[in-house]
C-alpha positions, 0 to 999 in steps of 0.5 A: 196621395190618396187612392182611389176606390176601383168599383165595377157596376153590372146593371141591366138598367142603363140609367140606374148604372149610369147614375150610380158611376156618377154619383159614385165619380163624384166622390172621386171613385174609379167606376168601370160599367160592365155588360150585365152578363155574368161571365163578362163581369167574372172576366173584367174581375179576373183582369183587374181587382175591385174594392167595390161590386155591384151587380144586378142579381139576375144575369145572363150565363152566369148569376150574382150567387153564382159569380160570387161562388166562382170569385171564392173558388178562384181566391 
């Protein structure tokens, strides 16, 4: 059985990540869309893995240099 890529998407446009999660779906990806804010996307990353993350560069509370930062400190 093949298994399912698990992508998270964080995107203050909500067409953009609406029509990424499908396109990516279509390919048979598991696809969470999160609040573009980056200390809920640090939170969904601490409750499940992801293969695949994308997200916007500029994010409330905590930006995508900053969140990687912090996921580096934390493996």
């Amino acid at each position: 059985m093949k298994t399912k890529l698990k992508v998270l998407i964080a995107d203050d446009s909500g067409e953009f990540g609406q029509d990424c999660a499908l396109v990516l779906k279509n390919y048979g990806m598991d696809v969470v869309l999160c609040e573009k804010d980056g200390a809920k996307v640090k939170q969904e990353l601490e409750k499940r893995k992801f293969d695949i993350i994308l997200v916007d560069m500029f994010m409330r509370n905590l930006d995508a240099l900053g969140l990687l930062f912090a996921l580096k400190e934390n493996n």
